[in-house]
C-alpha positions as CSV (number, residue, x, y, z in Angstrom):
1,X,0.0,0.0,0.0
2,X,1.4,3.8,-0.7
3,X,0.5,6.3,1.0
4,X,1.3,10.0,0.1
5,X,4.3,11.9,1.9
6,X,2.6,14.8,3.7
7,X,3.6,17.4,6.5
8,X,1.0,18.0,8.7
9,X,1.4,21.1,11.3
10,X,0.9,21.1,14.8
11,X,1.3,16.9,15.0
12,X,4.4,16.5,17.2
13,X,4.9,13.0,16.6
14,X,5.3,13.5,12.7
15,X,8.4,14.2,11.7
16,X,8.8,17.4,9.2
17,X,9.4,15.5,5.8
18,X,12.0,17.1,4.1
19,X,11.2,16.3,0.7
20,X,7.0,16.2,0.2
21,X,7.4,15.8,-3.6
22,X,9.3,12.9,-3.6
23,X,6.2,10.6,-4.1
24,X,5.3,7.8,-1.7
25,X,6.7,5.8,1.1
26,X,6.0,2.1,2.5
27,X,4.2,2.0,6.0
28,X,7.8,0.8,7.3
29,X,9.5,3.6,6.4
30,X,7.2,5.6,7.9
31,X,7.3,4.1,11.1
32,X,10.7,3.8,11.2
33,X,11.5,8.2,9.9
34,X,9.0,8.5,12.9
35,X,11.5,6.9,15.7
36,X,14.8,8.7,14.2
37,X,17.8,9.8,16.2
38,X,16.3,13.6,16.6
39,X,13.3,12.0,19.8
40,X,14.7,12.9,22.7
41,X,12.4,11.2,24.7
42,X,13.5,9.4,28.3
43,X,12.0,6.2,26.9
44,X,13.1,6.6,23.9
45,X,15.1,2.9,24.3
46,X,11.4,1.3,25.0
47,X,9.8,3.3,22.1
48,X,12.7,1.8,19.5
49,X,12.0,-1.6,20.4
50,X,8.1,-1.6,20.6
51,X,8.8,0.2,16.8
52,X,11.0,-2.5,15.7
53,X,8.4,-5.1,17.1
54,X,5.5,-3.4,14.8
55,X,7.7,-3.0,11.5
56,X,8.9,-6.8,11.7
57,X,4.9,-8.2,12.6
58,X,3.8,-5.4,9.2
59,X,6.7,-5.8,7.3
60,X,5.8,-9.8,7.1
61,X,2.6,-9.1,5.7
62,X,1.1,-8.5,2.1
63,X,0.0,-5.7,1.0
64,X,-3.7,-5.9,1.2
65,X,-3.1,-6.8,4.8
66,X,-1.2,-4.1,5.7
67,X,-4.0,-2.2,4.1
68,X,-6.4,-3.8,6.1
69,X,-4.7,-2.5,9.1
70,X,-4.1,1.0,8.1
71,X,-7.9,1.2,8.0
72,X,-8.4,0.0,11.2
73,X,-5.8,2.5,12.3
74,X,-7.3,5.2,10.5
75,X,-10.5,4.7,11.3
76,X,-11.5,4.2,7.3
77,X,-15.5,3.5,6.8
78,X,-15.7,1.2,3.8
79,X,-19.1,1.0,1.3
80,X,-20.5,-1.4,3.5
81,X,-19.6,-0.2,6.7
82,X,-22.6,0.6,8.6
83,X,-21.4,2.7,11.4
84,X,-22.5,6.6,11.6
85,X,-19.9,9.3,10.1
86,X,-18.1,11.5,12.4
87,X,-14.9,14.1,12.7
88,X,-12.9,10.9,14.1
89,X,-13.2,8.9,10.5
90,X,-12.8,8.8,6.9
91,X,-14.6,7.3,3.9
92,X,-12.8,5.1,1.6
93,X,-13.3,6.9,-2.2
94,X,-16.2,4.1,-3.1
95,X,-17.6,5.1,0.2
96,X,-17.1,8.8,-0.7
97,X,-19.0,8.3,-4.3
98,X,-21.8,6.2,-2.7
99,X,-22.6,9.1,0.0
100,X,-22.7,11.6,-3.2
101,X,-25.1,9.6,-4.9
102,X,-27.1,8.7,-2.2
103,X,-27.7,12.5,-1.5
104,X,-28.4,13.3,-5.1
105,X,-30.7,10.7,-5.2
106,X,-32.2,11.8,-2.0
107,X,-32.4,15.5,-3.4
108,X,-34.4,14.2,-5.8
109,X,-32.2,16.3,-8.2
110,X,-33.6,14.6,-11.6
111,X,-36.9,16.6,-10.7
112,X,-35.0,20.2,-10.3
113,X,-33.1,20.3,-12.7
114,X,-33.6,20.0,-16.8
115,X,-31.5,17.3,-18.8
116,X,-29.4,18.1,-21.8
117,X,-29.4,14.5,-23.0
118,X,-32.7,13.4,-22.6
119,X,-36.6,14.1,-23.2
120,X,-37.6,16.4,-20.1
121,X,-40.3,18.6,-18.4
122,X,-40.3,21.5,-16.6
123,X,-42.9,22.5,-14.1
124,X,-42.3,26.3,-14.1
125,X,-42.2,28.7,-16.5
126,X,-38.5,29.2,-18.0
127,X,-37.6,32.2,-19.8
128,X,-34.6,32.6,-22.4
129,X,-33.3,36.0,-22.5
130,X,-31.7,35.5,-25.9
131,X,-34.0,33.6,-27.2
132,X,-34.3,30.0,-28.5
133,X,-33.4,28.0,-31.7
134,X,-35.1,24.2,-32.5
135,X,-33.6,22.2,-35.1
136,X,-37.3,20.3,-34.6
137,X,-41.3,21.1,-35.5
138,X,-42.2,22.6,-32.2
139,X,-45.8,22.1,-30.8
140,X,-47.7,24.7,-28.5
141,X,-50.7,22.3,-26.7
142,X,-52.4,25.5,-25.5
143,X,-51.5,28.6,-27.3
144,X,-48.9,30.3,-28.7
145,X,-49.0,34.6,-27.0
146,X,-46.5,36.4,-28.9
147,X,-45.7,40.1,-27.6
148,X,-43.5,41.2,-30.9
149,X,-43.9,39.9,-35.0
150,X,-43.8,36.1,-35.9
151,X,-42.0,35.8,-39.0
152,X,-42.1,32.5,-41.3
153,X,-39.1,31.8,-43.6
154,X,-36.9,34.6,-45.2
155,X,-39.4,37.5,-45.0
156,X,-39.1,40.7,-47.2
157,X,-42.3,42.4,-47.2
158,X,-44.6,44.3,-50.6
159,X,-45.8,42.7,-53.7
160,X,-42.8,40.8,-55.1
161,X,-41.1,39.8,-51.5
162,X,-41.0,36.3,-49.8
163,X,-42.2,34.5,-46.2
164,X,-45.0,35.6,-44.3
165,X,-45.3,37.9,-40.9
166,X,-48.0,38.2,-38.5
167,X,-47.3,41.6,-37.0
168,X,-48.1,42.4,-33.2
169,X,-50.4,45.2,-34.7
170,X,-52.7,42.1,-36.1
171,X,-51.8,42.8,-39.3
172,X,-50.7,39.7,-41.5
173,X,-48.9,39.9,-44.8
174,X,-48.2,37.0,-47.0
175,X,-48.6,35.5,-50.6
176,X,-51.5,33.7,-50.0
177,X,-54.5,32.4,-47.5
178,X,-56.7,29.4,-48.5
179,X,-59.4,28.7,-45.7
180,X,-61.6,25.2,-45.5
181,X,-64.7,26.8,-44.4
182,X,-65.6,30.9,-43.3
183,X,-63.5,34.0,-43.8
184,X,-65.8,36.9,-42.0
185,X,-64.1,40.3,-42.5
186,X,-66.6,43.6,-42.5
187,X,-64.4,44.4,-45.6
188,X,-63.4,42.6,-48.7
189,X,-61.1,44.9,-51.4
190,X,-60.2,43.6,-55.0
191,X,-58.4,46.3,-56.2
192,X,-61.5,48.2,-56.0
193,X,-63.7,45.9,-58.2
194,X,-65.9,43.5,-56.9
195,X,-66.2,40.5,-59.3
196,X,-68.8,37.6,-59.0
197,X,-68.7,34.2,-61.2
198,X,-71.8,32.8,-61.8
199,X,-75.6,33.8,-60.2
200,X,-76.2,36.9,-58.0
201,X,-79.3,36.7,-56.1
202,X,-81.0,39.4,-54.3
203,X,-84.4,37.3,-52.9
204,X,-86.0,37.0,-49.4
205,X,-84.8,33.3,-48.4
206,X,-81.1,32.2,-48.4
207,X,-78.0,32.0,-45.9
208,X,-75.0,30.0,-45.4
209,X,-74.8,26.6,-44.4
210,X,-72.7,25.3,-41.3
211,X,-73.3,21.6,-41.7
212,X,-75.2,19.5,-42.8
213,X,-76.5,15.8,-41.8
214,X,-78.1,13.4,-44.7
215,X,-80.5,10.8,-44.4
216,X,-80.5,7.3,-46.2
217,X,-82.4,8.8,-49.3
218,X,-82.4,12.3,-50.6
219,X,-83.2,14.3,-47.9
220,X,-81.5,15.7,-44.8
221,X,-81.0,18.5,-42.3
222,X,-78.9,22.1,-42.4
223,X,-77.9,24.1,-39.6
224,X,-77.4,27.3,-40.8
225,X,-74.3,29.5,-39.9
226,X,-76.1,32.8,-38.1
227,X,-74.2,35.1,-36.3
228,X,-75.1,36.4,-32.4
229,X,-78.7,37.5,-32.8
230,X,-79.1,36.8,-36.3
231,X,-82.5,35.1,-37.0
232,X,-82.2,32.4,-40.0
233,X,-84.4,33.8,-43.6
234,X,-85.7,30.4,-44.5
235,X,-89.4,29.3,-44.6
236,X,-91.2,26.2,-44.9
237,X,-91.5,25.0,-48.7
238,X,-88.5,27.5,-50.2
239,X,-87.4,26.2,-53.2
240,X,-83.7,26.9,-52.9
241,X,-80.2,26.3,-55.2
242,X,-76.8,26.6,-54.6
243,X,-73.3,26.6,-56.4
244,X,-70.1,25.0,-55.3
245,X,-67.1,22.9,-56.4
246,X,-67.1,19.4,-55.3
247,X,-64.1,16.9,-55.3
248,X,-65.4,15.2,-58.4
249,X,-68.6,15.0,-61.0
250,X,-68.6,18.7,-61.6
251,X,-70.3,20.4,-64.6
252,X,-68.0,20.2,-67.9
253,X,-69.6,23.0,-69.2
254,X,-71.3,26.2,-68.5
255,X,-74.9,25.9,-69.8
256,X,-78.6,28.7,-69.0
257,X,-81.7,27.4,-70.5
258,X,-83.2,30.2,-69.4
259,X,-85.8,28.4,-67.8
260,X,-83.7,28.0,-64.3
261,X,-81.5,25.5,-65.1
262,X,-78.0,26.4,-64.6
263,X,-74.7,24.4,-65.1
264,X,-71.0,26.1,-64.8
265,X,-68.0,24.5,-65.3
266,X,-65.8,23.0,-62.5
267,X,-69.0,23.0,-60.3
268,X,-72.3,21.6,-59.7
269,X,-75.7,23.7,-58.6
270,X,-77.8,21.9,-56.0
271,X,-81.6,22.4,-55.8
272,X,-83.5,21.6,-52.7
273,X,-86.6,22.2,-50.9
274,X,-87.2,23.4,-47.4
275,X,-89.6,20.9,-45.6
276,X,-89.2,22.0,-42.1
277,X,-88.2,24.8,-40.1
278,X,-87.1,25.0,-36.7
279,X,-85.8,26.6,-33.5
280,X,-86.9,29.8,-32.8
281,X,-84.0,31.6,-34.9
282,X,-84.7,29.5,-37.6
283,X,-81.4,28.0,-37.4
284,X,-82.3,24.4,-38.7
285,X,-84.1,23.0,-41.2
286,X,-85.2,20.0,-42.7
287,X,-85.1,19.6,-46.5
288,X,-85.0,17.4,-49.7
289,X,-83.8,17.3,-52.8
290,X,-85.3,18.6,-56.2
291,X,-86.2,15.6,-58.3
292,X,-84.7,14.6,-61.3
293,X,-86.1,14.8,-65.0
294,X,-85.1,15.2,-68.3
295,X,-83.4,18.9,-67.2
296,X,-82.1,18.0,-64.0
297,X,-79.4,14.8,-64.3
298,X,-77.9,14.2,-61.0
299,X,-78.0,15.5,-57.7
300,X,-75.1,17.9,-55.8
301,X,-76.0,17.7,-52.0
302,X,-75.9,21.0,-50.1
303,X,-72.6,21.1,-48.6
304,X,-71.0,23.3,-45.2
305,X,-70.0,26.6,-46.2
306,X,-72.6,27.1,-49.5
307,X,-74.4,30.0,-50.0
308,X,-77.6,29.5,-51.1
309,X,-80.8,31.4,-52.6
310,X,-84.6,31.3,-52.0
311,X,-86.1,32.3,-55.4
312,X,-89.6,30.4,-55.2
313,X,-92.3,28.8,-52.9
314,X,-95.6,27.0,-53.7
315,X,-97.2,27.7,-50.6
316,X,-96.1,31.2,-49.4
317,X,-96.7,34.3,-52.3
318,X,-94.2,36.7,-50.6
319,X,-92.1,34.9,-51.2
320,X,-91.9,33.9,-54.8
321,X,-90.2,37.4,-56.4
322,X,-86.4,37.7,-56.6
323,X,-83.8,39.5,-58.9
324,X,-80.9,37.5,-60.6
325,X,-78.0,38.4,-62.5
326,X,-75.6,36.5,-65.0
327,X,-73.0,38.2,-67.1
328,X,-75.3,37.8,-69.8
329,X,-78.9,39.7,-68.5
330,X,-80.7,40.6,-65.5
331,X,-83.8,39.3,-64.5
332,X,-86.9,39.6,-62.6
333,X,-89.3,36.7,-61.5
334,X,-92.5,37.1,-59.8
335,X,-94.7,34.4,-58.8
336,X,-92.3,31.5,-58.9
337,X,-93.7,28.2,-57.5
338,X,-91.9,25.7,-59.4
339,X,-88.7,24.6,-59.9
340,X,-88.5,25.5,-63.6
341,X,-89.4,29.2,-65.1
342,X,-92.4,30.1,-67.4
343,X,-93.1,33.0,-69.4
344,X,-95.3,34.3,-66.9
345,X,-92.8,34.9,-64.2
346,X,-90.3,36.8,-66.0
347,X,-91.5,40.5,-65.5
348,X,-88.5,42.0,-66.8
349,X,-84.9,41.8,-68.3
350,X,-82.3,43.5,-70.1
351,X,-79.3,42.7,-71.4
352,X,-78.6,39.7,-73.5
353,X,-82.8,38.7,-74.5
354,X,-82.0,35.9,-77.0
355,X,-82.8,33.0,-74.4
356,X,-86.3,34.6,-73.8
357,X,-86.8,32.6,-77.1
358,X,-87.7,29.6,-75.5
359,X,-91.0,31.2,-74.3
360,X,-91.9,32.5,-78.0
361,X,-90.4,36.1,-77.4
362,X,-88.1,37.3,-80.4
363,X,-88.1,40.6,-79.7
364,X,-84.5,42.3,-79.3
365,X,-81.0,40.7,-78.7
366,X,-78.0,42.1,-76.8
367,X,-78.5,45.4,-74.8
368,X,-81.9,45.1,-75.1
369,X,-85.2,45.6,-72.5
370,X,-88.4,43.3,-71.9
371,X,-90.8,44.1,-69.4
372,X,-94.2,43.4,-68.8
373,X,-95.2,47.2,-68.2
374,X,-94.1,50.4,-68.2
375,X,-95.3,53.5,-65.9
376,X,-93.3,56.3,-66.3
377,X,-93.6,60.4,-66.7
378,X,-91.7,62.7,-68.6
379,X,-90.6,61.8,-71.9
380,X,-88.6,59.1,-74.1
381,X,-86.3,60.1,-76.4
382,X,-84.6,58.5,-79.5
383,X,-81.8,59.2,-81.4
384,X,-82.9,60.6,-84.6
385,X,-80.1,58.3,-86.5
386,X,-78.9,55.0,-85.5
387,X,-75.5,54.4,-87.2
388,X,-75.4,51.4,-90.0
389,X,-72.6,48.4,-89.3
390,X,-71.6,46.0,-91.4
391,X,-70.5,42.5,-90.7
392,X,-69.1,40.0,-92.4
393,X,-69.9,36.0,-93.1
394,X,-68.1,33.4,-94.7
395,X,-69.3,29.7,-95.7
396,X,-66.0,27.9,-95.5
397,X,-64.1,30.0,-92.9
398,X,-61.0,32.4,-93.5
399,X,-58.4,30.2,-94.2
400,X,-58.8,27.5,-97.6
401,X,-56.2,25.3,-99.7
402,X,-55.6,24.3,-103.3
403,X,-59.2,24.2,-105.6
404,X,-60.9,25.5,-102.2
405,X,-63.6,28.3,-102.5
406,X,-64.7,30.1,-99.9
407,X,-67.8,33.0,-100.3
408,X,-67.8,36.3,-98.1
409,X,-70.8,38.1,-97.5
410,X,-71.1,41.2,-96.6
411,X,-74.3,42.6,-94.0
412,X,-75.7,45.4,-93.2
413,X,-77.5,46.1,-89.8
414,X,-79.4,49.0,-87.9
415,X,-79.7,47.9,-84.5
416,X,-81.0,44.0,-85.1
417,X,-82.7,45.4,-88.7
418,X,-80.8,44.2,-92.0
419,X,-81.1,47.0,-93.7
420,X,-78.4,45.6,-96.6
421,X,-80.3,45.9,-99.7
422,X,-80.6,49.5,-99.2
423,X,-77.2,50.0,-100.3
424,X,-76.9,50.2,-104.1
425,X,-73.9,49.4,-105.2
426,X,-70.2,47.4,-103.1
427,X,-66.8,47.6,-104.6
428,X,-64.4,45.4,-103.4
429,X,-60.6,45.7,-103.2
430,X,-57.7,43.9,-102.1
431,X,-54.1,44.2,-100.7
432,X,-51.6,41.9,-101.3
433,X,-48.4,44.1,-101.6
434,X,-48.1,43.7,-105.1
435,X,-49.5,47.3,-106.9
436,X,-50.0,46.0,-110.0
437,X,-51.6,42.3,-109.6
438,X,-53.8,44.4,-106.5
439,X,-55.0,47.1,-109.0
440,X,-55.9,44.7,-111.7
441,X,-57.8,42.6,-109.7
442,X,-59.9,45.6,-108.5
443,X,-61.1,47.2,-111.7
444,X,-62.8,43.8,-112.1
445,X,-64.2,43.6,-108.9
446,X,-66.0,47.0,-108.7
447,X,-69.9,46.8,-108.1
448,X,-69.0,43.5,-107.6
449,X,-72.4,42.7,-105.0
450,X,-72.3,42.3,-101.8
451,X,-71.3,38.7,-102.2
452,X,-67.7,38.0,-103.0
453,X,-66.2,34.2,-104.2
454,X,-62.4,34.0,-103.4
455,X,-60.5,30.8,-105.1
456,X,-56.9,30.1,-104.4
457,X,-56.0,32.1,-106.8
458,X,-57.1,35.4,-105.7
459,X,-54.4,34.4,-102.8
460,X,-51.1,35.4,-104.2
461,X,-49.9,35.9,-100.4
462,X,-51.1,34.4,-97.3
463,X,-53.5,36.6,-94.7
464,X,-55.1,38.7,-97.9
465,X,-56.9,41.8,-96.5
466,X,-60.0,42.7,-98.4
467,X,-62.0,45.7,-98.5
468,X,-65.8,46.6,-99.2
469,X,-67.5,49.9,-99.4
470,X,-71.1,49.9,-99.8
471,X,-72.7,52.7,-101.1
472,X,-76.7,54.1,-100.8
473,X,-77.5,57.3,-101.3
474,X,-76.0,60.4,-99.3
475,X,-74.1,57.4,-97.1
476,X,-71.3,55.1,-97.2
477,X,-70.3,51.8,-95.1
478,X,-66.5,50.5,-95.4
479,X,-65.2,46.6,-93.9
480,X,-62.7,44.7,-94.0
481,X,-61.4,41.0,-93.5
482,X,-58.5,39.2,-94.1
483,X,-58.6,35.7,-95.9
């Protein structure tokens, strides 16, 4: 066993070491620099022998047995030793690292402090005063309160920068927003135009749908979305449609028979009827689909989020007038109590009239008026002269080959009146590029008639343009077309 060579002050029998770096001694030779020549004891002769006595008995032992008796000397509590700690002994260094442990353990310090290693929770609230970076997807259970800007990605702000930021102002900028159900703003902008695809209603009946629950068959039951104190506008009977984009069997085509049928491309248009209404804000109803026939193919159930519009009833008459406007015209029912349109509730429209043909009414095309009646003071005035246009119309198209023909006509209208044979003479003239070929060709196609043949060989270029002037008296009309 070594033990370290160390002075200790203020222990007589300890003789001064005069070398404490010069490593370690046996137990013998310390014993035996204890009893040197410098004790001046008066039994100093006793004291020599009683040391020789001890480093004979040690010096015949091994070393873990001399060990064994150094801690018995020194009083040396071992890892299993059970006897209570005090000034007057020492702990052996497993001893020593057991006592730590035990009183981490019995701190309980796994519970205090937060481990770099390992998955941990803290109890308390810990703030990071510069901040904190996480190489992972970070979740928020509860909330996430944010007392500056949360910026995603490499931000740069305006039209043609990058990222997003939601700013502690409220104010969010990004590229774009896509929402599964309701956006609910006091405000929309586009640019300062508001556009509409499709219908626009303006009736009695209609809302927004929160959800809805089907039955086995065709029928089922809406709650409506209604806003605090908001009473629901839907009756008993309503005969209702709506327009939205489902994930599959859309309309391929847009299509307006003018008789209320209505398909648009990329959606379908549900028709339903209201059977029931209940609660006493008329949030839910009960309601069933419009049945098919020969106009109405296949049914698109009402789904959460659609908008829809009340535009007849059978039962109750206040409620069977609406207004509706396509791109096309603008229209005003009255008396609707069916699912399809008749002459009789179209009271008025302007706009694009041509598909009031399919109730026997010719009168007027685009930018026209139909109504029923008209009461009215003051006075109507028309222009004294409605400017003549001429139009143009082929029987083979614009462009034709090798021993094609293709004959361009030339029209004349007033408003919706051909007023072409009124004009007494049409010379035609055309422009190739080459003068003289050009000029030639025009001296014989002078009064030619409103009709004009072109063969292949009037072609000596591709994209010909020709020219017609018509001519009546005190007036003249000029067109052109390229061939």
């Amino acid at each position: 066993m070594n033990i370290d060579k160390k002075y200790i002050p203020k222990r007589f029998r300890n003789k001064k070491l005069s070398d404490s770096s010069a490593g370690s001694t046996s137990i013998t030779n310390q014993i035996t620099s204890i009893s040197g020549e410098t004790h001046t004891h008066a039994n100093k002769l006793i004291l020599d022998q009683i040391t020789q006595k001890w480093i004979n008995v040690i010096s015949s032992l091994d070393v873990d047995e001399q060990g064994r008796i150094i801690a018995e000397l020194a009083n040396i509590l071992k890892i299993d030793d059970d006897r209570e700690l005090s000034d007057e002994n020492i702990l052996s260094s497993l001893r020593t690292l057991e006592e730590i442990k035990n009183a981490i353990d019995g701190q309980n310090l796994d519970e205090k402090f937060l481990s770099k290693i390992k998955d941990d929770t803290a109890a308390g609230l810990i703030t990071f005063i510069k901040g904190l970076i996480s190489n992972e997807v970070s979740q928020f259970l509860k909330g996430l309160s944010s007392g500056g800007d949360i910026t995603i990605g490499d931000f740069i702000g305006g039209l043609t920068g990058r990222g997003a930021k939601i700013g502690n102002n409220g104010k969010i900028e990004a590229r774009s927003l896509t929402l599964w159900e309701f956006l609910e703003v006091p405000e929309l902008r586009f640019n300062r135009a508001e556009v509409i695809a499709g219908v626009s209603w303006r009736t009695k009946g209609g809302g927004i749908i929160e959800s809805v629950t089907m039955n086995s068959d065709v029928s089922g039951t809406v709650t409506l979305k209604l806003e605090d104190g908001d009473i629901g506008r839907v009756k008993g009977d309503d005969l209702c449609m709506g327009i939205w984009h489902y994930e599959s069997e859309n309309e391929i085509e847009d299509r307006d028979d003018g008789k209320g049928n209505y398909t648009f491309a990329g959606f379908g248009t549900s028709y339903f009827r209201i059977t029931e209404v209940r609660g006493e804000r008329k949030i839910e109803f009960d309601f069933t689909m419009r049945p098919l026939d020969a106009n109405y193919t296949k049914h698109f159930i009402p789904q959460s989020g659609m908008h829809f519009a009340a535009f007849g009833n059978p039962t109750y008459k206040d409620r069977q007038n609406s207004v509706y406007e396509t791109p096309e015209y603008t229209r005003r029912l009255v008396g609707v109590t069916t699912w399809e349109y008749t002459k009789a509730n179209i009271s008025m429209q302007y706009g694009d009239l041509t598909n009031l043909s399919v109730f026997g009414i010719t009168t007027g095309t685009v930018g026209s008026l139909y109504a029923n009646d008209v009461a009215m003071t003051g006075r109507i005035d028309q222009s004294a002269y409605v400017g003549d246009e001429l139009e143009f119309k082929t029987d083979n198209g614009e462009y034709i080959s090798l021993n094609e023909i293709t004959t361009i006509t030339a029209y004349i209208y007033n408003t919706w009146d051909d007023v072409t044979n009124k004009y007494e003479r049409f010379d035609w003239t055309r422009d190739s590029g080459n003068s003289v070929e050009d000029n030639n060709w025009n001296v014989q196609h002078l009064d030619y008639g409103n009709v004009l043949p072109v063969t292949f060989d009037d072609l000596p270029i591709e994209r010909v343009l020709f020219t017609v002037t018509a001519y009546k008296p005190g007036a003249e009309i000029k067109g052109q077309i390229i061939v």
